[in-house]
N, CA, C and O atoms as a DFTB+ gen file, in Angstrom:
684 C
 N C O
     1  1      20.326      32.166      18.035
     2  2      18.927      31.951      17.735
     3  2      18.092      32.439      18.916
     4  3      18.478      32.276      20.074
     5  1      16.726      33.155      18.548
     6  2      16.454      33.816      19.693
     7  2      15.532      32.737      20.333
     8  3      15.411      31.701      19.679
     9  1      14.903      32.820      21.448
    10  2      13.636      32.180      22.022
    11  2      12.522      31.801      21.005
    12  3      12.071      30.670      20.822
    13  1      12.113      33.095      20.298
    14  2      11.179      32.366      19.867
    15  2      11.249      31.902      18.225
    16  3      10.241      31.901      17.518
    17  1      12.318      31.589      17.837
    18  2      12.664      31.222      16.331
    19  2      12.402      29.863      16.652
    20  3      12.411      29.941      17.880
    21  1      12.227      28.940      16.448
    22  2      12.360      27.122      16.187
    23  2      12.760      26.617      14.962
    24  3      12.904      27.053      13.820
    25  1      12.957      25.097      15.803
    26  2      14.062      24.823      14.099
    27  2      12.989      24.044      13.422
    28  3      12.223      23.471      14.196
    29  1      12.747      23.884      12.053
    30  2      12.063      23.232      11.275
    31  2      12.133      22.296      10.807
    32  3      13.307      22.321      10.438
    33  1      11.679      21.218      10.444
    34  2      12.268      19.885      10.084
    35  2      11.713      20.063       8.412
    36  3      10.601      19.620       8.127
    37  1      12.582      20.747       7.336
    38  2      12.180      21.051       6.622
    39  2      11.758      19.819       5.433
    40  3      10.900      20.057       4.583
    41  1      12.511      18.432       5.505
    42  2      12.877      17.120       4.927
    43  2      11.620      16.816       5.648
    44  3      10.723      16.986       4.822
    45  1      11.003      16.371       7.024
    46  2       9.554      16.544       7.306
    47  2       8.283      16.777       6.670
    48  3       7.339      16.003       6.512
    49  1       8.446      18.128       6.292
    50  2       7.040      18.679       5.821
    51  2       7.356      18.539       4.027
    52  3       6.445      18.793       3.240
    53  1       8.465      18.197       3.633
    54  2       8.146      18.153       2.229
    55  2       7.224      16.985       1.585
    56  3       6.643      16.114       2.233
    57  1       7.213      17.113       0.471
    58  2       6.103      15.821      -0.049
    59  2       7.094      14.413      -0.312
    60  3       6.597      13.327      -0.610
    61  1       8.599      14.639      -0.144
    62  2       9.293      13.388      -0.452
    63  2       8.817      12.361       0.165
    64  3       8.096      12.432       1.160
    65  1       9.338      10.913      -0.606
    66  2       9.142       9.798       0.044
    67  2      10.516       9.126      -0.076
    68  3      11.185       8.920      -1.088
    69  1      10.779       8.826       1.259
    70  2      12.230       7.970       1.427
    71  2      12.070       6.506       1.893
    72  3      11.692       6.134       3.003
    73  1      12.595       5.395       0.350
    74  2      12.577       4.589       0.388
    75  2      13.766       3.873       1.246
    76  3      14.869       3.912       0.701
    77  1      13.711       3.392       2.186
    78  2      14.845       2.377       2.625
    79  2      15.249       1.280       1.944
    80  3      14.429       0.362       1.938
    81  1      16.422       1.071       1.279
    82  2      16.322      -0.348       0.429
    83  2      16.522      -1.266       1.250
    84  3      16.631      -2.337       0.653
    85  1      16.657      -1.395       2.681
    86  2      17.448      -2.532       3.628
    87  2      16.108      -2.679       3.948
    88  3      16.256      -3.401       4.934
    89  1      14.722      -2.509       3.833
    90  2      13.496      -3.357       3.698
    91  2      13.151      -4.361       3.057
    92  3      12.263      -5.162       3.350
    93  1      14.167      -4.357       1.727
    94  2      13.770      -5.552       1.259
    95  2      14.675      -6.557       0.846
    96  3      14.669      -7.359      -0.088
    97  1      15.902      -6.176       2.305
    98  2      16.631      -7.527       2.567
    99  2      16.176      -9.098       3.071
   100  3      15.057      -8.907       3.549
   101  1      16.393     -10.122       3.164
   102  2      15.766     -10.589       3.949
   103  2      15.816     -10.823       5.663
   104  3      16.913     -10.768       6.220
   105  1      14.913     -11.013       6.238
   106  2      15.347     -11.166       8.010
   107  2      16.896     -12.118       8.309
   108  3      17.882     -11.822       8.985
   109  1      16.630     -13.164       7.604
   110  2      17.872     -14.052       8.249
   111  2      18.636     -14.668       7.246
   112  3      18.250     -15.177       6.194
   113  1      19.919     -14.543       7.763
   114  2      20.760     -15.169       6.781
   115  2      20.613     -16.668       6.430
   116  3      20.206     -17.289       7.412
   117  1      20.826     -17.498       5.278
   118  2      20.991     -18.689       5.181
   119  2      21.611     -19.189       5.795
   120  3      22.553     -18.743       6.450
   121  1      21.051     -20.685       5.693
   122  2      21.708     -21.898       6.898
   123  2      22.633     -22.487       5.064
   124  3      22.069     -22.813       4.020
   125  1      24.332     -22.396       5.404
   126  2      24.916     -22.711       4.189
   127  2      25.751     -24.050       3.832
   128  3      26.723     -24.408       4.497
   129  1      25.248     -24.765       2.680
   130  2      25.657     -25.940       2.677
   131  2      26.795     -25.203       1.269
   132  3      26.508     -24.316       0.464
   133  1      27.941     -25.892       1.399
   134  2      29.531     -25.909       0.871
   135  2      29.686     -27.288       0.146
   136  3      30.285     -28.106       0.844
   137  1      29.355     -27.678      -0.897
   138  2      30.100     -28.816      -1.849
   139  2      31.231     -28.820      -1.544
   140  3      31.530     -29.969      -1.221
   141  1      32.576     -27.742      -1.412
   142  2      33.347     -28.233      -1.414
   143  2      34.171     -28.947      -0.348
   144  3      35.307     -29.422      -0.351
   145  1      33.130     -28.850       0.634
   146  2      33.818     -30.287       1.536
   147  2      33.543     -31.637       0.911
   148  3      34.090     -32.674       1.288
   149  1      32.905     -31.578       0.204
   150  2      32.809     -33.572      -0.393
   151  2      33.391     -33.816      -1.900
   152  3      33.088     -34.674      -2.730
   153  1      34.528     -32.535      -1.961
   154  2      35.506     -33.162      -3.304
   155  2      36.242     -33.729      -2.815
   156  3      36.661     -33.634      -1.661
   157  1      36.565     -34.535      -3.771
   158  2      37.876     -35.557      -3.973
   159  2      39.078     -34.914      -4.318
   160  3      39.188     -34.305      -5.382
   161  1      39.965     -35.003      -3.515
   162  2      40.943     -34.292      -3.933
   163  2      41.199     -32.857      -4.315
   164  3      42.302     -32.479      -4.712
   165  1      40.129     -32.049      -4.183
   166  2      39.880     -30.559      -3.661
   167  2      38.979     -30.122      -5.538
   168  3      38.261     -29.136      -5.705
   169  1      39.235     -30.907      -6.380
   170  2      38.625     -30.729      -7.283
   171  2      37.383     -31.315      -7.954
   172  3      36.882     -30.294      -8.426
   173  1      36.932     -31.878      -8.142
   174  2      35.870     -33.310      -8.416
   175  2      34.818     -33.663      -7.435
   176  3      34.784     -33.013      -6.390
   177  1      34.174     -34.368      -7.583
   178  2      33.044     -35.405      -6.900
   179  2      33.146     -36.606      -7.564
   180  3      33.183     -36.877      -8.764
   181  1      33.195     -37.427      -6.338
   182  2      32.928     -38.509      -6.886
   183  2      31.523     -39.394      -6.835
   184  3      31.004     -39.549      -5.729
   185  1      30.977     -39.903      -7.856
   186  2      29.300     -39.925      -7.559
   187  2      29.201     -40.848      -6.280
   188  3      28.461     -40.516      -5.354
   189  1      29.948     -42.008      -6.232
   190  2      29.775     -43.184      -4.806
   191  2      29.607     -41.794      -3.545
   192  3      28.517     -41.312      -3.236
   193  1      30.594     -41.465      -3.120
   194  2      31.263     -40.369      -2.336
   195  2      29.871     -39.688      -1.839
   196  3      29.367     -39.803      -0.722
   197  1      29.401     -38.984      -2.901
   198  2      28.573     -37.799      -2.737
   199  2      27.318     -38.266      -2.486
   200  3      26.455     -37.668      -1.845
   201  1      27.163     -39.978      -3.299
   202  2      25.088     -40.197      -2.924
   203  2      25.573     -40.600      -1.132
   204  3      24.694     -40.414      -0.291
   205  1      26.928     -41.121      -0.660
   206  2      26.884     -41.506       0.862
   207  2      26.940     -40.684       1.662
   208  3      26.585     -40.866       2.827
   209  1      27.570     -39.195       1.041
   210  2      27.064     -37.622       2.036
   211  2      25.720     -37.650       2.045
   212  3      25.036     -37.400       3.037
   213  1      25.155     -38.057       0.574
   214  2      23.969     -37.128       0.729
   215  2      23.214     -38.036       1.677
   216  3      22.707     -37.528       2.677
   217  1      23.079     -39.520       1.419
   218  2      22.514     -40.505       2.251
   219  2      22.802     -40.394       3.590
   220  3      22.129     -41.099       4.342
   221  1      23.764     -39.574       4.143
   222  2      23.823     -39.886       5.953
   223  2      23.877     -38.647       6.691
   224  3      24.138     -38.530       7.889
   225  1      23.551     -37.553       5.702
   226  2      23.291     -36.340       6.432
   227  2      21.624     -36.133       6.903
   228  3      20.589     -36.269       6.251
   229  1      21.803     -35.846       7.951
   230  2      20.445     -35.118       8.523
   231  2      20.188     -34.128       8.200
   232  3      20.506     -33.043       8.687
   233  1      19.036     -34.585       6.564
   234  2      18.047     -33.196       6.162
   235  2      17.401     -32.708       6.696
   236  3      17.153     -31.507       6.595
   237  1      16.667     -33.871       7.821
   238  2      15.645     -33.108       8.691
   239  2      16.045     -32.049       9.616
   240  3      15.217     -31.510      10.352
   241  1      17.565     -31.656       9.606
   242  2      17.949     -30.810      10.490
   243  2      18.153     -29.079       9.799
   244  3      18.792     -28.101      10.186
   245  1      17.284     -29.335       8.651
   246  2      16.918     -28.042       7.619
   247  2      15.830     -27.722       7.807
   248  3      15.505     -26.636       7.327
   249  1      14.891     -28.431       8.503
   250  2      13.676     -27.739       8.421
   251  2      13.118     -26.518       8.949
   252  3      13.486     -26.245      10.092
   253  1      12.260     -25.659       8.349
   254  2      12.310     -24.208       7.912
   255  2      12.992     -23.337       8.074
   256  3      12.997     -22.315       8.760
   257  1      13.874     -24.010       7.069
   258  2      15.116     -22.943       7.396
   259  2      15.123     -22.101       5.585
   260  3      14.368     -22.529       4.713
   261  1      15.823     -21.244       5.399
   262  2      16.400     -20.818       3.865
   263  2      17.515     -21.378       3.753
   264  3      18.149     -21.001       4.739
   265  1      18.256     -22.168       3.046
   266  2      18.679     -22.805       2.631
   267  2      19.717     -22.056       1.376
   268  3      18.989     -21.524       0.538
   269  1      21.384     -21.865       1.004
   270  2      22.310     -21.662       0.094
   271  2      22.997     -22.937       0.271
   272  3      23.529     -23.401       1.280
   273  1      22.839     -23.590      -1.346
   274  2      23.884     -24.511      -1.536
   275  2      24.758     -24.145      -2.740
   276  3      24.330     -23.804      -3.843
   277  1      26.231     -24.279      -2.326
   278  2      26.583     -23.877      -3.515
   279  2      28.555     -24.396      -3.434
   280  3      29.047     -25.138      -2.583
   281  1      29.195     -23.811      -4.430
   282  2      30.653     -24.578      -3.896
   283  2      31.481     -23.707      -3.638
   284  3      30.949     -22.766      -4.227
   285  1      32.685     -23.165      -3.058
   286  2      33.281     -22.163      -2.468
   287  2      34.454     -22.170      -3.282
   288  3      35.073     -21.113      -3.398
   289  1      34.907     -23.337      -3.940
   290  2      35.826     -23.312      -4.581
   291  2      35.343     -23.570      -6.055
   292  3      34.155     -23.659      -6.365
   293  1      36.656     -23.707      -7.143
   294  2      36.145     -23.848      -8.513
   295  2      36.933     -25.196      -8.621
   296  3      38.102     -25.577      -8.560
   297  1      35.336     -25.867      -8.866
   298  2      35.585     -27.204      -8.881
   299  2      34.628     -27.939     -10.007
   300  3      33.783     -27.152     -10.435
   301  1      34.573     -28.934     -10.449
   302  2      33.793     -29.662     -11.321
   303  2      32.425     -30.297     -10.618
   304  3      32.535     -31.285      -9.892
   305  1      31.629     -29.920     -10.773
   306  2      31.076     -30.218      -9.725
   307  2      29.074     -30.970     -11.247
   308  3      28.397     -30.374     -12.085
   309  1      29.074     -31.682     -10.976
   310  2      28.036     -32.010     -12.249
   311  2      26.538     -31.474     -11.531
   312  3      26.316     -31.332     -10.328
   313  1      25.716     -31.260     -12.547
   314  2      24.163     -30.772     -12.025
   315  2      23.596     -31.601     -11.272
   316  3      22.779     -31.238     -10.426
   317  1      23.978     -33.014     -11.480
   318  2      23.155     -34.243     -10.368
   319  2      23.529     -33.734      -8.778
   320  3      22.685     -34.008      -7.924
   321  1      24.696     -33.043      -8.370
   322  2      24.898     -33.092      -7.284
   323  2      23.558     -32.049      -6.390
   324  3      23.047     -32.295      -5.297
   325  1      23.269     -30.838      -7.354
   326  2      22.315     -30.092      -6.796
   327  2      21.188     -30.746      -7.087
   328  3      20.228     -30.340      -6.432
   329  1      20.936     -31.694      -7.905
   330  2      19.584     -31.988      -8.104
   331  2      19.238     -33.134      -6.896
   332  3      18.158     -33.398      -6.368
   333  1      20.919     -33.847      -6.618
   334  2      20.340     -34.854      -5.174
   335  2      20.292     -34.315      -3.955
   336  3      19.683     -34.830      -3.018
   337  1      21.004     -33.124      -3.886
   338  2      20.804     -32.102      -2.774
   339  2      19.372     -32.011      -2.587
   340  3      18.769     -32.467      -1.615
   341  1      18.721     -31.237      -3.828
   342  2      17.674     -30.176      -3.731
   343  2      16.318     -31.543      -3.358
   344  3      15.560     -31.414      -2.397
   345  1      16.271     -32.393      -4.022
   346  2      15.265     -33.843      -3.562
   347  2      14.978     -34.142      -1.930
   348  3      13.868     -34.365      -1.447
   349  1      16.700     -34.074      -0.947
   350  2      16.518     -33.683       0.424
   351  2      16.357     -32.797       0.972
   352  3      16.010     -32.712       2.150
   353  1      16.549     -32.057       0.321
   354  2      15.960     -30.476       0.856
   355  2      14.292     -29.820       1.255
   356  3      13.753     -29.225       2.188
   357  1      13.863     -30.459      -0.344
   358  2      12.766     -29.810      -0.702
   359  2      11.736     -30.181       0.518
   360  3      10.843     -29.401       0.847
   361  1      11.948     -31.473       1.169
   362  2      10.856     -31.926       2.040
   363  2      10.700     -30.867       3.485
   364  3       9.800     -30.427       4.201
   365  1      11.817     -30.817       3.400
   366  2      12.565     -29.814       4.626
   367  2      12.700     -28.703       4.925
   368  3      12.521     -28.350       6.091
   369  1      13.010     -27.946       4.073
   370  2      13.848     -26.254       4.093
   371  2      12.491     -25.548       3.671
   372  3      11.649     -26.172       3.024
   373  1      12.311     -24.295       4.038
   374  2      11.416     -23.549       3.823
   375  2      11.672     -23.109       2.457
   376  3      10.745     -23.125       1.647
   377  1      13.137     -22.615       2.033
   378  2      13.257     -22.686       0.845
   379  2      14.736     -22.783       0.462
   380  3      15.548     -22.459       1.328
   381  1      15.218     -23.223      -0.831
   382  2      16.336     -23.756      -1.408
   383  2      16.692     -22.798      -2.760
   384  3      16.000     -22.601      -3.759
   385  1      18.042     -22.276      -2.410
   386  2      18.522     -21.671      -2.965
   387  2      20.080     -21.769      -3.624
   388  3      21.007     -21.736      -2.815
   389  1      20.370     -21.877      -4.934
   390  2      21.160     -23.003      -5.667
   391  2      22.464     -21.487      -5.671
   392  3      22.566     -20.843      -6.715
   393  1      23.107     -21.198      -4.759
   394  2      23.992     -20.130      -4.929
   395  2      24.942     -19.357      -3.922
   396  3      24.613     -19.481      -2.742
   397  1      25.689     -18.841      -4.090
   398  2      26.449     -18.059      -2.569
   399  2      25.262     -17.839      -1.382
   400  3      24.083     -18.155      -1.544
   401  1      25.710     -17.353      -0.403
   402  2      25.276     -16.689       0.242
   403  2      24.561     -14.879       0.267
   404  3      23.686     -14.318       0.926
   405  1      25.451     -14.488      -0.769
   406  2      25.057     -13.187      -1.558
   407  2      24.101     -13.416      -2.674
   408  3      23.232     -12.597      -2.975
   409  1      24.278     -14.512      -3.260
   410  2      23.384     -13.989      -4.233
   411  2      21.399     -14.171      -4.115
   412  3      20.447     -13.732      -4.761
   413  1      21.617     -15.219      -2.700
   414  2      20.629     -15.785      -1.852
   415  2      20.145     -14.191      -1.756
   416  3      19.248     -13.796      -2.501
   417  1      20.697     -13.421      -0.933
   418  2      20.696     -12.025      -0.469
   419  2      19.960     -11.143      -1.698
   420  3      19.079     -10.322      -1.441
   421  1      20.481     -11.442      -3.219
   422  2      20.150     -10.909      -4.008
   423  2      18.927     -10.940      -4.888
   424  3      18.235     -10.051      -5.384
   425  1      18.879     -12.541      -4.927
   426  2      17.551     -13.130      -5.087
   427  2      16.535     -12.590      -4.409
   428  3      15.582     -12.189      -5.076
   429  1      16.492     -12.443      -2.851
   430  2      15.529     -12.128      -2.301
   431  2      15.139     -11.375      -2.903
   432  3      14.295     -11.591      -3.771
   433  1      15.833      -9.757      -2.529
   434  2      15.584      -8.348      -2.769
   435  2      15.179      -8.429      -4.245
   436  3      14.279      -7.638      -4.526
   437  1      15.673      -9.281      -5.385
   438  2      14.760      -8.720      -6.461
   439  2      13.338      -9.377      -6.706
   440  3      12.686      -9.187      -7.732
   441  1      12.909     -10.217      -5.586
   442  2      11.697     -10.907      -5.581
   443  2      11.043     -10.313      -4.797
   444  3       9.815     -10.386      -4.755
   445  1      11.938      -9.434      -3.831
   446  2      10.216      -8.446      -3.058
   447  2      10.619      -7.059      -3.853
   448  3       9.927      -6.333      -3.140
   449  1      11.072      -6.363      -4.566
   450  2      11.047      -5.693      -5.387
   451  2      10.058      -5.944      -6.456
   452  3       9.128      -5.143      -6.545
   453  1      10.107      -6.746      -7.123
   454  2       9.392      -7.384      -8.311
   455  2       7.745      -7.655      -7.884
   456  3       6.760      -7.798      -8.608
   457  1       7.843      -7.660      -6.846
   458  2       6.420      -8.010      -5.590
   459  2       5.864      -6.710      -5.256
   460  3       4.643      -6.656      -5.114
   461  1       6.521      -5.702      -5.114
   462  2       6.257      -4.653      -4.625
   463  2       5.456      -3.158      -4.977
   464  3       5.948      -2.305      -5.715
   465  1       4.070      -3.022      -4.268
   466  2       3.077      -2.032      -5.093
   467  2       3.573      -0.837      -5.209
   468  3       4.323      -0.237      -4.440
   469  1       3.119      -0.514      -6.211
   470  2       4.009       0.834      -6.838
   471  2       3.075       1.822      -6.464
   472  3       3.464       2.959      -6.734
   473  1       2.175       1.766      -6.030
   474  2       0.761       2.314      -6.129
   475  2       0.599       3.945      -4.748
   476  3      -0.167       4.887      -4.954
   477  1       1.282       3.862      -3.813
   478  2       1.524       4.628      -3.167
   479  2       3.010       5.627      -3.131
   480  3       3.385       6.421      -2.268
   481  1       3.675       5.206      -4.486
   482  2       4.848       5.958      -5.088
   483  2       4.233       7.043      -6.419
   484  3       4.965       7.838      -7.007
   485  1       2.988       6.891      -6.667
   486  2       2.759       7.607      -8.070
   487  2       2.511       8.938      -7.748
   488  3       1.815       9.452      -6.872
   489  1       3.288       9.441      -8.716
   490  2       3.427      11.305      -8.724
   491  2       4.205      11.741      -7.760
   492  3       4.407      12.928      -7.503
   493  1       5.005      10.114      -6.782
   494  2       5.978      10.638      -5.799
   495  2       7.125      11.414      -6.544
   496  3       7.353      11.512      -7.750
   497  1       7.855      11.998      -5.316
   498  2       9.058      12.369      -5.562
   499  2       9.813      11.344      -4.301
   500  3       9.541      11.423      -3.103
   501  1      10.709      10.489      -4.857
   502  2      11.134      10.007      -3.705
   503  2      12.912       9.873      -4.125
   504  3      13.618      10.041      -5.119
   505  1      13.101       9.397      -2.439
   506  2      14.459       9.462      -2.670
   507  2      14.754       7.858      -2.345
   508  3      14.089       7.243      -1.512
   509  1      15.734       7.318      -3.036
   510  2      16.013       6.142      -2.406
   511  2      17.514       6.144      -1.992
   512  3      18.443       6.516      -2.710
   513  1      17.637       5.490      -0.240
   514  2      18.499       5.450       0.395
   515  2      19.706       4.541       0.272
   516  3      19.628       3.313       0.235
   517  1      20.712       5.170       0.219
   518  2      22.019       4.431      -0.560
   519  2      22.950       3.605       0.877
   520  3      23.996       3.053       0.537
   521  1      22.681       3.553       1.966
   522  2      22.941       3.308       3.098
   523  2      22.175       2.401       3.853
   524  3      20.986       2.196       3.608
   525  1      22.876       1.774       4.878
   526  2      21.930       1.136       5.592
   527  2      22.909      -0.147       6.525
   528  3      23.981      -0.039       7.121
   529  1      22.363      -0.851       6.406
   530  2      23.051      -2.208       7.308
   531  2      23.533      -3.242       6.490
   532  3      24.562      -3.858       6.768
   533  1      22.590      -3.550       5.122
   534  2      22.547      -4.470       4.119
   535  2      23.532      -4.199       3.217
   536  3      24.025      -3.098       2.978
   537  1      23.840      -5.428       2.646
   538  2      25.198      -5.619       1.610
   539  2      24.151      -5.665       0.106
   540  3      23.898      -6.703      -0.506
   541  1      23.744      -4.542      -0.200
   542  2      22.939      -4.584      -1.653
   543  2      24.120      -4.575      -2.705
   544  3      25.286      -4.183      -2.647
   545  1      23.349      -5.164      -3.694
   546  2      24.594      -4.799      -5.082
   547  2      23.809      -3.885      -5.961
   548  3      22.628      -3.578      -5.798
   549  1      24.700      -3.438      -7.028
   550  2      24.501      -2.239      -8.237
   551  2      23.293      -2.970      -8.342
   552  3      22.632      -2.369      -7.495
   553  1      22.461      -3.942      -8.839
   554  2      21.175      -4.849      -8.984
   555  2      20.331      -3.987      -8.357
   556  3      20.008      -2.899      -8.832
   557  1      20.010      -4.356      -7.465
   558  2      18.684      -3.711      -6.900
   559  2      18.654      -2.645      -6.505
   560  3      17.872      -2.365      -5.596
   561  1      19.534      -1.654      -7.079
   562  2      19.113       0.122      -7.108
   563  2      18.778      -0.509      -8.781
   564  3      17.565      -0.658      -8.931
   565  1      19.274      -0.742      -9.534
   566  2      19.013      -0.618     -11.133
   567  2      17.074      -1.175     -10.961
   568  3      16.050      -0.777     -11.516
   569  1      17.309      -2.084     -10.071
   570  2      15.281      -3.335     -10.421
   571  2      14.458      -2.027      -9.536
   572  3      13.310      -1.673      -9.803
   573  1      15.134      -1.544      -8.671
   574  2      13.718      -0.232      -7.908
   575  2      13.922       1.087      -8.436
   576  3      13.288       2.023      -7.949
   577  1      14.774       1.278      -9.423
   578  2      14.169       2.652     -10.473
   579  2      13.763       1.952     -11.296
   580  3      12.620       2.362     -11.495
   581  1      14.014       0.828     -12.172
   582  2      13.258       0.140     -13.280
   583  2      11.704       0.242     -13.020
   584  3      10.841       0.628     -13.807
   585  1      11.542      -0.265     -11.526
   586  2      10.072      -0.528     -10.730
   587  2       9.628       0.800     -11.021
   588  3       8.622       1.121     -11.653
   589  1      10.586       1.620     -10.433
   590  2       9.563       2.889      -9.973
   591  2       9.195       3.856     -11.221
   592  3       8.145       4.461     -11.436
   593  1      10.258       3.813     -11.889
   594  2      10.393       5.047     -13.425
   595  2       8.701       5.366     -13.859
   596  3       8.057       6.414     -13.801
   597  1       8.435       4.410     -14.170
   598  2       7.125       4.277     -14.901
   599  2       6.085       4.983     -14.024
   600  3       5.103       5.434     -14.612
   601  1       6.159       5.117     -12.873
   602  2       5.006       6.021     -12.053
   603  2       5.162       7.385     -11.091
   604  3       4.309       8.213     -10.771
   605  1       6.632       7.289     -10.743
   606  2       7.146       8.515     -10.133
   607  2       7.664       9.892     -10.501
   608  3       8.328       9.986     -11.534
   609  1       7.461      10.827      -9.862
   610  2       7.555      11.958     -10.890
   611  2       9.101      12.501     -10.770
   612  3       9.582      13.371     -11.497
   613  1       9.718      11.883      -9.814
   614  2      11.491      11.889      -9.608
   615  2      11.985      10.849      -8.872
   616  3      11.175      10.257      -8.159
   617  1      13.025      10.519      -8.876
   618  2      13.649       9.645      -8.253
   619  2      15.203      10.518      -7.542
   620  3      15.890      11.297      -8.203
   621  1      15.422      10.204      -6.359
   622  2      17.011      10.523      -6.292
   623  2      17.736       9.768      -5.399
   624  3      17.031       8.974      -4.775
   625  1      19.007       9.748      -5.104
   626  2      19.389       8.874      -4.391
   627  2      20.386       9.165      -3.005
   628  3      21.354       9.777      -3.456
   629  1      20.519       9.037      -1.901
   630  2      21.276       9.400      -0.874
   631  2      20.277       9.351      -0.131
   632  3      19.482       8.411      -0.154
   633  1      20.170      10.453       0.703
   634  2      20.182      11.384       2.040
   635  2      19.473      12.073       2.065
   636  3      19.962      12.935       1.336
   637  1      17.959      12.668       2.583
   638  2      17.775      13.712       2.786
   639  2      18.431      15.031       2.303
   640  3      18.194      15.882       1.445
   641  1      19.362      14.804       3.249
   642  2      19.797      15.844       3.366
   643  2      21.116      16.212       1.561
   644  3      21.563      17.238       1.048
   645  1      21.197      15.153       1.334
   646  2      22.380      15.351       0.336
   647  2      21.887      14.116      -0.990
   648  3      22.175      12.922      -1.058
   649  1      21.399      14.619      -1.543
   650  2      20.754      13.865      -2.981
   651  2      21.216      14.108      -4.028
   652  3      21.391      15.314      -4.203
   653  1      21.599      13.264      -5.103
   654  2      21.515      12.947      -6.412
   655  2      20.529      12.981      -7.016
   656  3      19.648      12.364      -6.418
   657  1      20.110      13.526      -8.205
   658  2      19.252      13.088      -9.324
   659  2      19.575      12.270     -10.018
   660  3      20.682      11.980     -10.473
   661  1      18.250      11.685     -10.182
   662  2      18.544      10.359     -11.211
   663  2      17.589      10.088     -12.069
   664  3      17.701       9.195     -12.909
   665  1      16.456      10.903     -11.932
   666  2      15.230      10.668     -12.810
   667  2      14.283      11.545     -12.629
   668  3      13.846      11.538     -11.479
   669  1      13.699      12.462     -13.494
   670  2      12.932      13.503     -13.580
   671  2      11.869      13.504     -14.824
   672  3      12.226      13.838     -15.953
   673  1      10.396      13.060     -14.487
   674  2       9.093      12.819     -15.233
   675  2       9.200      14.056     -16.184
   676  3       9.020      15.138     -15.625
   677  1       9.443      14.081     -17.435
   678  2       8.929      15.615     -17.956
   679  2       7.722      15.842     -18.163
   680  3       6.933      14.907     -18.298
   681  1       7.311      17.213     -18.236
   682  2       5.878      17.341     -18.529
   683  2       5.187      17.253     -17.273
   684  3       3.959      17.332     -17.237
């Protein structure tokens, strides 16, 4: 290459827009409460058992926090137990979330998706990024072309540099 050739940042000057999906992970992981430490016998609850967990744990030691309650194992576990959970919680936790730790993760992302203005994507061509730091599932690539279809004039997915098509406005 001689002196005066330069290199171009050709992905730069185009009109694409590259969405990061690990924006609309959330900042911090849940603080995670496990039912299945208070079965009986690795299967069950027993109601005495479970109102004296719930009675001598320090809820106040949830406060503003995000909050996953959920059970790790497959166990019998009745709806009262989340509903006496969620009663100590609610005063406490910034917010309460009845599920893994992933799906906490998943919830988020389709609630700032679902939140999210479409309004500076219209007549885009954008690409959305299949990489990142975040543990996304098949879900929220399916909820941000659902989002976007309706106003963008393409969609694709990867890399800059190395893209898929996935959606092309006709007309």
């Amino acid at each position: 290459m001689s002196e005066k050739e330069t290199i171009v940042n050709k992905v730069a000057k185009s009109s694409l827009v590259v969405l990061e999906m690990d924006s609309f992970l959330p900042e911090e992981t849940p603080v995670v409460i496990d039912i299945a430490n208070q079965l009986w016998e690795g299967f069950a609850l027993k109601e005495k058992d479970f109102r004296a967990y719930v009675d001598n744990t320090d809820w106040e030691s949830f406060s503003g926090e995000n909050v996953a309650v959920y059970c790790s194992v497959d166990a019998i576990i009745p709806n009262w137990a989340y509903m006496l959970i969620a009663t100590r919680l609610a005063p406490h936790a910034r917010e309460v979330h009845f599920g893994t730790p992933d799906s906490y993760t998943a919830a988020v992302v389709a609630q700032r998706i679902a939140q999210l203005n479409t309004d500076s994507y219209r007549d885009a061509r954008v690409i959305i990024k299949g990489c990142g730091r975040g543990n996304l599932d098949f879900a929220a690539y399916g909820q941000i072309t659902a989002k976007l279809t309706p106003v963008v004039k393409s969609i694709m997915f990867g890399e800059p540099c190395s893209t898929v098509p996935v959606f092309k406005r006709k007309g």
